[in-house]
N, C-alpha and C positions, 0 to 999 in steps of 0.2 A: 504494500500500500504506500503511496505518494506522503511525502508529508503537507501539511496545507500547504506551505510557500511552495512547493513545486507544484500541488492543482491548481493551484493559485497562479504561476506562470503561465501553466498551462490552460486558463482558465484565459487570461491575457492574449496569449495566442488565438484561443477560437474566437474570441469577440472582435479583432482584428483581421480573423477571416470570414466570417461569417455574418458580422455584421458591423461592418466598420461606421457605418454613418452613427449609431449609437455608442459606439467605442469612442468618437469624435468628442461626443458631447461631457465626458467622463473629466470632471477636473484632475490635475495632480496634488498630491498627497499633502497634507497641512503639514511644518514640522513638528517631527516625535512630541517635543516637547508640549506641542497645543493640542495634538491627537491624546497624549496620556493626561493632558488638566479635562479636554472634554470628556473623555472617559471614566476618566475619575469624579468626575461632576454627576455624571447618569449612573455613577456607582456599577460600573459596567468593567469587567474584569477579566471575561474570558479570551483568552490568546487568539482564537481564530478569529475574533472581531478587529482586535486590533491589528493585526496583519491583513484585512480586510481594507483596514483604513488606510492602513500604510503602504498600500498597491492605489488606490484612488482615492480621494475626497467626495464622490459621486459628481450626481449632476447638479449643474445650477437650476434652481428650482427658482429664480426670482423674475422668470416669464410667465410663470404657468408651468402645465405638463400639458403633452397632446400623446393623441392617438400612437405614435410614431416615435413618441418615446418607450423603448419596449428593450427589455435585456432578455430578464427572466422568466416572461410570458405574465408578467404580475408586476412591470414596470420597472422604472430603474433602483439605482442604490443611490437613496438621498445622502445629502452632506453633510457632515456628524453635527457642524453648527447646525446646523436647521433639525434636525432631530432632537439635538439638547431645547433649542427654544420649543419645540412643539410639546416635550414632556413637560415643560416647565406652564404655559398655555391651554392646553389641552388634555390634563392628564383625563384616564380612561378609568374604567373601574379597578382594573389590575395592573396601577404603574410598574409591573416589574416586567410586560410585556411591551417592549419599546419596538417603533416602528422604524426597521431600517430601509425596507423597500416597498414604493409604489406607485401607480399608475393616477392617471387623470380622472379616474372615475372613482377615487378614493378607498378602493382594494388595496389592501397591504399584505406584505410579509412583517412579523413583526420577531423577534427575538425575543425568545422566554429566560428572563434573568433573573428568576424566581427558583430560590435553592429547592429542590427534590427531584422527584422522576422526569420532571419534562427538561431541566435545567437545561439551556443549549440549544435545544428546539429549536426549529423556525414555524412557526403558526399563521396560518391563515384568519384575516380582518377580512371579510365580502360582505357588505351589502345585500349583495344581488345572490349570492350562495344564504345567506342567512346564517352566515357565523362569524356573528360581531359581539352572541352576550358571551360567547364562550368560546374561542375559537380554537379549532382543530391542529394538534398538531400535524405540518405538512411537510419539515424535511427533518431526516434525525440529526442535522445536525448543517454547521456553516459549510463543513466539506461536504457533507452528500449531496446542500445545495448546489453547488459549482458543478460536482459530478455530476449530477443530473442534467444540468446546463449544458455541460459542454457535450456530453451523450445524445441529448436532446436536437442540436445541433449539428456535430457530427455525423447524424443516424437522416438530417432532414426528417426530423420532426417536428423544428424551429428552424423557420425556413423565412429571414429579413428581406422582402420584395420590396426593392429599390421605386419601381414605378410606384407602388401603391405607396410607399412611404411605412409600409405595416411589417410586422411581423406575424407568418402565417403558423397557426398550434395545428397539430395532426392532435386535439384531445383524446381522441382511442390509445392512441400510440404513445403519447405522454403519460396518460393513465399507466397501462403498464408496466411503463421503462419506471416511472417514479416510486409505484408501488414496492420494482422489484428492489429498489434502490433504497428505498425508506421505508422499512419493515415494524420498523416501531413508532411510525407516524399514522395515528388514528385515522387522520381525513384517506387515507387508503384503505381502511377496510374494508371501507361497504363495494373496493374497486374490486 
């Protein structure tokens, strides 16, 4: 098995081939020192986020988000400032669930930094799925998120169409691949 910082290159790679216009939009990295005081502010500690952060700063979010912003099939990875303001803003019923990644239509990924069985998760926030009082855990973890990504992509499952501007989900085929991939992430059972 990869350690994160090599999915993590390699994670880098596929977004540079597969879908570069969104790779574009992807700021560079804050220094160390103001990625660990934000980290430390959200009380957020686990290693694969912060090497998460320490590969991008995400995207700038201070146009909007559109259609067309799209990494993960669930939007991109916001900017650790704008994360920390929005905990600080908007907290939710369960502030240990912090929202690292999402889309224009307010679907997130969120990171589970609540000590027990889910600690490390990444959890699904949808609206339009109906799990916002309690949301599903959806990858086991920051790395099998990537893996999945980059799988997902690699496989044309995740398919960035230039003309349309969009990024195209085969969801049969991403159900699968994800399920097989995150065996201890709830939102897959009923797949």
């Amino acid at each position: 098995m990869e350690s994160f910082k090599e999915i993590l290159e390699n994670f880098d790679k596929t977004l540079r081939t597969y879908n570069p216009n969104n790779y574009s939009i992807l700021q560079p990295p804050l220094p160390n020192q103001e990625i660990d005081r934000l980290l430390d502010e959200l009380r957020l500690n686990h290693p694969d986020i912060k090497e998460l952060f320490k590969w991008k700063n995400g995207a700038a979010t201070s146009n909007g988000l559109s259609k067309k912003d799209d990494i993960f099939g669930f939007g991109i990875l916001f900017p650790l400032e704008s994360i920390l303001d929005w905990t600080r803003h908007y907290p939710r019923d369960n502030p240990r669930h912090i929202t690292i990644i999402g889309d224009w239509n307010g679907d997130a990924l969120l990171f589970n930094n609540e000590e027990g069985e889910d600690y490390g998760k990444i959890h699904l926030f949808s609206v339009s799925l109906l799990s916002i009082d309690d949301p599903y855990s959806y990858y086991d973890s920051p790395y099998s998120m990537l893996e999945t990504t980059i799988r997902a992509y690699e496989t044309g499952i995740f398919e960035y169409i230039d003309e349309e501007a969009r990024l195209k989900r085969d969801k049969k085929r991403f159900r699968l691949l994800a399920k097989s991939l995150n065996p201890g992430s709830s939102y897959w059972l009923e797949a």
